[in-house]
C-alpha angles and dihedrals in degrees: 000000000000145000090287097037109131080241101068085032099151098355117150089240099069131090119238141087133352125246112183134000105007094207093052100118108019101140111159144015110244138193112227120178108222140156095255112204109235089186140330132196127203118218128173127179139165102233115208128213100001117180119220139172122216127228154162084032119193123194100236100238117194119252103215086186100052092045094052079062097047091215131079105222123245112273117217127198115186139211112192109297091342119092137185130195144208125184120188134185122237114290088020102090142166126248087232074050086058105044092050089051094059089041090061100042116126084199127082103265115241138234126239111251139205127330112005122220123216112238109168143303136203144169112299093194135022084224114094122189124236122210144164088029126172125184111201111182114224114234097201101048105038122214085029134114152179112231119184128171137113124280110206117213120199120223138196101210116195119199133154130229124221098267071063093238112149119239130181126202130175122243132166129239102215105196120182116232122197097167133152114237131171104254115200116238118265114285136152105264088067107225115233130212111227124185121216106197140174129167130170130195127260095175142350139182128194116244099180136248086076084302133148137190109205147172110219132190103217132195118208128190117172109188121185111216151162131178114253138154125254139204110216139159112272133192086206140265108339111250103240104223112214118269112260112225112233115251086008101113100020088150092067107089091047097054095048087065115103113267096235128035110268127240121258083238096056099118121054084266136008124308110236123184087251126023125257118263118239087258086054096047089047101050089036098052087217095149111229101128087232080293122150145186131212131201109226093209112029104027098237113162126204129189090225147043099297118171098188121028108250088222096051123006097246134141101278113217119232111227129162 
């Protein structure tokens, strides 16, 4: 299982949110080593005739295996002990997808031919790269800064040829920031300036020499950091619940369900595929007091107290 495992629904083990008194169970001060965010700044922007060059292309070849499942599994890369994760649908691969497939081809692979047609792009990576970056304090607004420099944005880029066989190549958005951020003072631990970043196309048309031109929607976020150690309030070390094996107690969910059906009139009133709101409940009289349930599995709201959820026998969560 896991934190968020029906099982551990609501237990006090598991991290959310807070009912109650927030401070109950503050027990210690701890030291945590984090990245802390000085400052950050948002920018988006539709970029017009953009000129990219294509490399690194890839023909799109069809997994059978991954469409009769109608789902393309999460791909993991991992750093050390740091991993992150992408999952796709079917028809909606990776490039690394891409690139495994052909690998994996028993067929010759093709070669794009004659006139490309722009399909779509978007971000590869939520990491931009900053160059060419200069800080300049600002002497009549301390702490402040302007800091200019380039954030370079990596793109997958898909097109067709004209034996309309799909291809996807990589190409970088590069987008200029002059922006004014609030710099912490010198200090021993040096800050760093780090770019999120995310864009997506909106059109695109082939110039040739593995050339677009493009028009592109981009997401910026500049954020300034430095790893430092807090002292903040803790309820004390988290309770690792065991690992659940996947396919060993299939029979779970089905034996949690309530062993007769349930009456319709099983909550204090009756159960609606979404709660009251607080006018409802006034001008119904229904009683509820703008209280609702929950279900933690199935979704199931009531306009009422509930305890099981009358669909499908689960824990009801109370909310207000």
């Amino acid at each position: 299982m896991s934190f968020y495992s029906y099982k551990n629904a609501n237990a006090s083990c598991s991290p959310g949110s807070v009912t109650g008194n927030i401070c109950q169970g503050l027990n210690e001060k701890i030291c945590i080593q984090v990245k802390n965010v000085y400052d950050a700044c948002l920018q988006q922007e539709q970029l017009d005739e953009v000129d990219v060059t294509v490399t690194d292309i890839v023909p799109v070849l069809p997994d059978p295996c991954a469409c009769r499942r109608q789902s393309v599994p999460c791909r993991c890369n991992c750093d050390g002990n740091t991993c992150s994760c992408t999952c796709g649908q079917c028809g909606n691969l990776t490039y690394q997808d891409v690139v495994e497939n052909a690998e994996n081809s028993p067929c010759p692979l093709p070669v794009p031919y004659g006139q490309w047609t722009f399909e779509s792009c978007r971000s590869s990576t939520t990491c931009g790269s900053i160059h060419d970056l200069t800080i300049e304090r600002l002497c009549d607004r301390p702490q402040f800064a302007r800091v200019k420099g380039t954030v370079d944005i990596p793109i997958d880029v898909l097109f067709t040829d004209q034996h309309c066989q799909e291809w996807m190549g990589r190409a970088t958005v590069s987008v200029a920031k002059d922006v004014l951020l609030a710099i912490p003072d010198e200090s021993i631990v040096p800050f760093t300036l780090e770019s999120m970043v995310s864009a997506i196309c909106v059109s695109g048309v082939y110039l040739g020499d593995c050339q677009f031109e493009i028009t592109i929607c981009v997401t910026v976020v500049l954020k300034i950091l430095a790893e430092v150690e807090l002292m903040v309030p803790s309820y004390g070390f988290c309770e690792i619940p065991p690992c659940e094996e996947f396919a060993e107690n299939v029979c779970d969910e089905f034996f949690s369900l309530p062993l007769f059906p349930q009456q319709n009139g099983a909550c204090t009133t009756a159960a609606a595929s979404s709660p009251y709101n607080c006018s409802s409940c006034a001008s119904s009289g229904c009683g509820c007091g703008c209280t609702t349930s929950t279900c933690s599995n199935c979704g199931t709201a009531c306009a009422g107290s509930c305890s099981q959820c009358p669909r499908c026998g689960r824990t009801m969560t109370l909310s207000t």
